[in-house]
PANU-625585 format. One record per atom (N, C-alpha, C): residue number from 1; atom name; x, y, z. Coordinates in pm, whole numbers. Example, Ala and Ser with C-alpha at 12.3 -4.5 7.8 and 13.67 -1.06 7.14 Angstrom:
+-----+-------+--------+--------+--------+
| num | atome |      u |      v |      w |
+-----+-------+--------+--------+--------+
|   1 |     N |   1319 |   -569 |    780 |
|   1 |    CA |   1230 |   -450 |    780 |
|   1 |     C |   1320 |   -330 |    780 |
|   2 |     N |   1285 |   -225 |    708 |
|   2 |    CA |   1367 |   -106 |    714 |
|   2 |     C |   1290 |      3 |    787 |
+-----+-------+--------+--------+--------+
***
This chain:
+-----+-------+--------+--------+--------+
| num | atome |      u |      v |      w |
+-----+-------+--------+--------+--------+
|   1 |     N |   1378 |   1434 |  -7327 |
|   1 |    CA |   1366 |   1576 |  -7313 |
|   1 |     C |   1220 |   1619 |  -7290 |
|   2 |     N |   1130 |   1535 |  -7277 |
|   2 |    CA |    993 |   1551 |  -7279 |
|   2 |     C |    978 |   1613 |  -7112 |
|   3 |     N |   1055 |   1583 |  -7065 |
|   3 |    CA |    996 |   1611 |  -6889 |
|   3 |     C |   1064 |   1737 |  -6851 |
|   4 |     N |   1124 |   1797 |  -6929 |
|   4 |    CA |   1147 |   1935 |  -6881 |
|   4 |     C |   1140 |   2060 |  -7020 |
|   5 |     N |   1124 |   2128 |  -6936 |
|   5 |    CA |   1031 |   2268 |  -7043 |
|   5 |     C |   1112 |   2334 |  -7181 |
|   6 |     N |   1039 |   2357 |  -7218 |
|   6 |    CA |   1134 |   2449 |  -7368 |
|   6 |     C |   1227 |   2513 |  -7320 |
|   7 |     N |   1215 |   2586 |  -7193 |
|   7 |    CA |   1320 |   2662 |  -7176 |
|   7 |     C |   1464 |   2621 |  -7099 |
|   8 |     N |   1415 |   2467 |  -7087 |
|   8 |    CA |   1547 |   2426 |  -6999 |
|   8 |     C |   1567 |   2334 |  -7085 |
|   9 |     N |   1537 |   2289 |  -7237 |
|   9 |    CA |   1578 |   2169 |  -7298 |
|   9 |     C |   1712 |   2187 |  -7341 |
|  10 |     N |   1761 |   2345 |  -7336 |
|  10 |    CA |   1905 |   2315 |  -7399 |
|  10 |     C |   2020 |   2327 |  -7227 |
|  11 |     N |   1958 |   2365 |  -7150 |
|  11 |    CA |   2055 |   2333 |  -7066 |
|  11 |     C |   2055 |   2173 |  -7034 |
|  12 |     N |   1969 |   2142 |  -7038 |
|  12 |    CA |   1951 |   1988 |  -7007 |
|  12 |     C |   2045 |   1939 |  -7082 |
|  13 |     N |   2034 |   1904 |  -7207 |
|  13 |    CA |   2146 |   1890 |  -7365 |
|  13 |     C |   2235 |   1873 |  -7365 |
|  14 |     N |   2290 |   2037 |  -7315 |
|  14 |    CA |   2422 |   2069 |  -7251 |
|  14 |     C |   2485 |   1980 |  -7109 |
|  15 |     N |   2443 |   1962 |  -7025 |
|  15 |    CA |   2463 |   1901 |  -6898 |
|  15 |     C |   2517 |   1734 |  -6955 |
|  16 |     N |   2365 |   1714 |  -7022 |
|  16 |    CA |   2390 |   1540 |  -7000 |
|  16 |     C |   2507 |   1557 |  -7172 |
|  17 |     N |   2539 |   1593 |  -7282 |
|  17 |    CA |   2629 |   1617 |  -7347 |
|  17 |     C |   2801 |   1629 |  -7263 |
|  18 |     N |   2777 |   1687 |  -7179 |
|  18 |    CA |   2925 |   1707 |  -7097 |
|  18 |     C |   2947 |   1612 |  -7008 |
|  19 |     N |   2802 |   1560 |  -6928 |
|  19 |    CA |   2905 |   1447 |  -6877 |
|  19 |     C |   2944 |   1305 |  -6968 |
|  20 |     N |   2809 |   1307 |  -7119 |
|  20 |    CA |   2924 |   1177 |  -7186 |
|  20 |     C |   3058 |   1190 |  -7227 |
|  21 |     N |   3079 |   1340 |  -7241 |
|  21 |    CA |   3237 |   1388 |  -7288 |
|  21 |     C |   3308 |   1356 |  -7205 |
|  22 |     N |   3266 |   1403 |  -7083 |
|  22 |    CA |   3364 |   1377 |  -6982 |
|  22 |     C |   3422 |   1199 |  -6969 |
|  23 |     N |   3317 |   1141 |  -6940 |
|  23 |    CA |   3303 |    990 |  -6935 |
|  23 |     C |   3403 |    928 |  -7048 |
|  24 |     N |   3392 |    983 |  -7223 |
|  24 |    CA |   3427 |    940 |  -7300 |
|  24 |     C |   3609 |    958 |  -7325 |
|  25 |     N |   3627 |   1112 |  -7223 |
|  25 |    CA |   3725 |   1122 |  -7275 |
|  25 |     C |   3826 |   1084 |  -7122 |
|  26 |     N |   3783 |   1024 |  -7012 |
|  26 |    CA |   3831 |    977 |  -6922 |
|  26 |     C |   3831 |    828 |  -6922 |
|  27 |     N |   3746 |    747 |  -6990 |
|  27 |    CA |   3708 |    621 |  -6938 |
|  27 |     C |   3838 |    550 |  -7021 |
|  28 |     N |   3902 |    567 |  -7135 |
|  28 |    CA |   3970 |    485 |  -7224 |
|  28 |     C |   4157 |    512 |  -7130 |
|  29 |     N |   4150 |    669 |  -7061 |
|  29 |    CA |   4275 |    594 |  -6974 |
|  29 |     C |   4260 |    553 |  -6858 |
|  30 |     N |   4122 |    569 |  -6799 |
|  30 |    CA |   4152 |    484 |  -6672 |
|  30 |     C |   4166 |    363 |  -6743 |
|  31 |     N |   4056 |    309 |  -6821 |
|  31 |    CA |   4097 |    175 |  -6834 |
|  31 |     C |   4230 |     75 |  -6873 |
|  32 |     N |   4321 |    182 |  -6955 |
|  32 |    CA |   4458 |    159 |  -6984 |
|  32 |     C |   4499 |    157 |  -6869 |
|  33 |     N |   4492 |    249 |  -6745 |
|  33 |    CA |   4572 |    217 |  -6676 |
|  33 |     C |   4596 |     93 |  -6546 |
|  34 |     N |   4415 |     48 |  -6583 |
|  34 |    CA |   4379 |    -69 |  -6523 |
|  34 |     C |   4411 |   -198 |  -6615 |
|  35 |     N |   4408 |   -216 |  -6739 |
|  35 |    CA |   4501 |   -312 |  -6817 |
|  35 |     C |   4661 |   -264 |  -6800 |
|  36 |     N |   4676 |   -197 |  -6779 |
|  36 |    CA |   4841 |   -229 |  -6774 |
|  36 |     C |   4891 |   -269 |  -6691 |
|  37 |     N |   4845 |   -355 |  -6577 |
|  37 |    CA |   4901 |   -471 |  -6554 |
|  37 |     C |   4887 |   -619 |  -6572 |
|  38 |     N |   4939 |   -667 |  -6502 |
|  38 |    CA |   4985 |   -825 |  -6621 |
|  38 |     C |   4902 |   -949 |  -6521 |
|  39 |     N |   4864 |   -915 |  -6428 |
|  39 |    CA |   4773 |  -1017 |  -6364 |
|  39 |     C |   4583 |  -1032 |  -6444 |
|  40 |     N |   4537 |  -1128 |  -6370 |
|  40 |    CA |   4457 |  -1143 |  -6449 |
|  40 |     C |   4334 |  -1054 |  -6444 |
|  41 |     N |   4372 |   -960 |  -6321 |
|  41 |    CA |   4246 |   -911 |  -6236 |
|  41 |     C |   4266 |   -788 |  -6350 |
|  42 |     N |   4385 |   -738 |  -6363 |
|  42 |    CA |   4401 |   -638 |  -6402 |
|  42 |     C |   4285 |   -611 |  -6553 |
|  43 |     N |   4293 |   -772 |  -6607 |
|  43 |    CA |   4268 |   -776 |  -6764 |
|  43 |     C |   4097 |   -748 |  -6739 |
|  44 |     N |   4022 |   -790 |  -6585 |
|  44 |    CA |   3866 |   -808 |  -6634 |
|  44 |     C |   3818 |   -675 |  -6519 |
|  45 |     N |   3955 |   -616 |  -6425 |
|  45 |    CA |   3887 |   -530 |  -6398 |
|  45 |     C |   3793 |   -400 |  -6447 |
|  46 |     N |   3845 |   -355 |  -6563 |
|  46 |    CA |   3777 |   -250 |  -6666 |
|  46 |     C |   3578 |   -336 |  -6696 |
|  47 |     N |   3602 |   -425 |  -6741 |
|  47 |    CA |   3467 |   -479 |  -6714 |
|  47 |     C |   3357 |   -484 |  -6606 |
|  48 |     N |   3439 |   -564 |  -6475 |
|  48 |    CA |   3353 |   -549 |  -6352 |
|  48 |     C |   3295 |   -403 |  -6360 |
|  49 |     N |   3429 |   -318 |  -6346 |
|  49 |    CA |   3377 |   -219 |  -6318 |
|  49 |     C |   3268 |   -147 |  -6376 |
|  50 |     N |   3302 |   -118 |  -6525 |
|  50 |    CA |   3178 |    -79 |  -6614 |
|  50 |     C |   3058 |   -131 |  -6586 |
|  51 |     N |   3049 |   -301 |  -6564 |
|  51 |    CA |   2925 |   -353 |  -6535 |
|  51 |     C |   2884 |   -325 |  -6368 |
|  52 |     N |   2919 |   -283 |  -6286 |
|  52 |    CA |   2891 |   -239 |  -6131 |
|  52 |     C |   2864 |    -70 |  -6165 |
|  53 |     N |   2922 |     17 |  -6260 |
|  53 |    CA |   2852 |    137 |  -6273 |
|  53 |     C |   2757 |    143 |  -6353 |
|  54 |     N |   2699 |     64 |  -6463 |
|  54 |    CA |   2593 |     12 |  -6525 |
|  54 |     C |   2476 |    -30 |  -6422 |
|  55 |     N |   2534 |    -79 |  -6321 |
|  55 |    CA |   2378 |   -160 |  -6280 |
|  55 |     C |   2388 |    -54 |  -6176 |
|  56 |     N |   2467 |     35 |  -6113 |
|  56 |    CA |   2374 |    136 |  -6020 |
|  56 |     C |   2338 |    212 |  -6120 |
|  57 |     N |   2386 |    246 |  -6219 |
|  57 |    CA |   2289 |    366 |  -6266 |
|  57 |     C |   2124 |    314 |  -6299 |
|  58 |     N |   2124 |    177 |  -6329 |
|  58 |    CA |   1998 |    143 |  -6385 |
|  58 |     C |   1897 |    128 |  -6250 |
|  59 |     N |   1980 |     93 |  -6097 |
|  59 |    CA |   1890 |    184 |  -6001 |
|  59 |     C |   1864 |    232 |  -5934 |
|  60 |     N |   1989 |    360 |  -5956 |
|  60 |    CA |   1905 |    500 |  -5932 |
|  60 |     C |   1836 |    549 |  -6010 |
|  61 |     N |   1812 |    496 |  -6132 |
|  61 |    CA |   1724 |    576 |  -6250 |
|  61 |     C |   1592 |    499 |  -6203 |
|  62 |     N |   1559 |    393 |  -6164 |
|  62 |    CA |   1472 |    312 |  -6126 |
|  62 |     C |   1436 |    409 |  -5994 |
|  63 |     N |   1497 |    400 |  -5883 |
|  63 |    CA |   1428 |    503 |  -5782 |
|  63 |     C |   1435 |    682 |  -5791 |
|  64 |     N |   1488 |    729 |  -5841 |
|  64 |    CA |   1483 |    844 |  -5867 |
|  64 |     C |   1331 |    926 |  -5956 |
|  65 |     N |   1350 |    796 |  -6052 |
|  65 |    CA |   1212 |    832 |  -6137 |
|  65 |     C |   1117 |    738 |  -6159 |
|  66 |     N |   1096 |    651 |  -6096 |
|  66 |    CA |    965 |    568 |  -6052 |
|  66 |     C |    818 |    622 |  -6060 |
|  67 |     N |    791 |    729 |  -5995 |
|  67 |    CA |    686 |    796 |  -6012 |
|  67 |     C |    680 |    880 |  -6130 |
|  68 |     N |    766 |    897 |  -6204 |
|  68 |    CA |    722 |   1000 |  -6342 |
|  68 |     C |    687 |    954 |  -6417 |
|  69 |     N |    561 |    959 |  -6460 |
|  69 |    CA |    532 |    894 |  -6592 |
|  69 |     C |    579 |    978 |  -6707 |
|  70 |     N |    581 |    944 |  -6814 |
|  70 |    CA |    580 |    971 |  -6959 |
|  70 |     C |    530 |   1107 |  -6972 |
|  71 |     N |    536 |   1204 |  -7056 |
|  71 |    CA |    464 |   1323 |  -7089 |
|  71 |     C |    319 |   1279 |  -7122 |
|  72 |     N |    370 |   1229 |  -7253 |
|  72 |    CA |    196 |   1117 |  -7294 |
|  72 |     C |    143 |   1104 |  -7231 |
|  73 |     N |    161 |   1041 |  -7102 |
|  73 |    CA |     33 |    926 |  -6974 |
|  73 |     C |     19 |   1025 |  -6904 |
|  74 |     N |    143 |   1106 |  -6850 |
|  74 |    CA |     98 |   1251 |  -6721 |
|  74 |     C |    -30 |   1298 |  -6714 |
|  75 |     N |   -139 |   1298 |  -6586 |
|  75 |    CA |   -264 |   1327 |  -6558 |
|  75 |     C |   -217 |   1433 |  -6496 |
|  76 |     N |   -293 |   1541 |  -6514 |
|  76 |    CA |   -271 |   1660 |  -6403 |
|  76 |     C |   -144 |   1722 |  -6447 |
|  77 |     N |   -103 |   1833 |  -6387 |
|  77 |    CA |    -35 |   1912 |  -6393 |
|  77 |     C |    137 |   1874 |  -6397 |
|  78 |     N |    173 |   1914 |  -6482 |
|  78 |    CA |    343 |   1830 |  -6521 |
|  78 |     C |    410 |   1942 |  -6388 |
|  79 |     N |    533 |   1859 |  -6331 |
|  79 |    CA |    622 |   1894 |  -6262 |
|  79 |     C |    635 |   2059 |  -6264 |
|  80 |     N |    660 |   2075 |  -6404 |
|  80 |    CA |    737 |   2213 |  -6420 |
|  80 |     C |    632 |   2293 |  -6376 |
|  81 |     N |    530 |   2264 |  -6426 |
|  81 |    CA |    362 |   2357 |  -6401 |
|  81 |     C |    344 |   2360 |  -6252 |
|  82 |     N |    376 |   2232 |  -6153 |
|  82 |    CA |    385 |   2265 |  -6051 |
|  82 |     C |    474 |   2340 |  -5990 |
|  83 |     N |    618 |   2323 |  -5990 |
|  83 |    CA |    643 |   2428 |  -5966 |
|  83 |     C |    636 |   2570 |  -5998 |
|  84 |     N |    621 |   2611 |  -6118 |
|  84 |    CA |    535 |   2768 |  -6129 |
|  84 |     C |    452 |   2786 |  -6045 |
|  85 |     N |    315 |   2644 |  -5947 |
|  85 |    CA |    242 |   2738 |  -5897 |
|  85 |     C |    334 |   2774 |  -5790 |
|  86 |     N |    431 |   2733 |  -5710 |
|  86 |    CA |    486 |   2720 |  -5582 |
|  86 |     C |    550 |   2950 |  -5614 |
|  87 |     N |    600 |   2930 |  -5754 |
|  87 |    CA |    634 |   3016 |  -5734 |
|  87 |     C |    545 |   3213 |  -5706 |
|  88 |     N |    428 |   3150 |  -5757 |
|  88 |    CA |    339 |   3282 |  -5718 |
|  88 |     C |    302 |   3241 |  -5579 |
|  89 |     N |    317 |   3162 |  -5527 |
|  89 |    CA |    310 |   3167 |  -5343 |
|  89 |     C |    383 |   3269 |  -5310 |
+-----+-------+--------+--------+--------+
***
């Protein structure tokens, strides 16, 4: 929550809160409905899969935020500060 401002920390919260709900309260029947069949693919597909949406998320999080450093290390003017100046343009 460090990279975005006091005033957006609870929408932020909110956002990433709803999609683990979502995730949490969808992922246990897809996966039932991918074990309920009787072949073998059926039994390790829930896995592949989890592990193939695991490793893109780890990179798009890798290219998406590559350049952001830390609040701590940030030299110069944080994101949010930049955009405020854009907005008195």
């Amino acid at each position: 929550m460090g990279t975005v401002t006091a005033d957006e920390r609870a929408s932020a919260s909110a956002i990433t809160s709803t999609i683990w709900g979502i995730g949490s309260s969808i992922g246990p029947i897809f996966g039932g409905y991918l074990l309920g069949g009787t072949s073998y693919a059926s039994m390790s597909a829930p896995l592949i899969i989890g592990a193939a949406a695991y490793l893109a998320s780890a990179v798009a999080f890798f290219f998406l935020f590559r350049g952001t450093p830390p609040p701590e290390e940030a030299e110069g003017p944080r994101p949010h500060e930049v955009a405020e100046g854009y907005k008195r343009l």
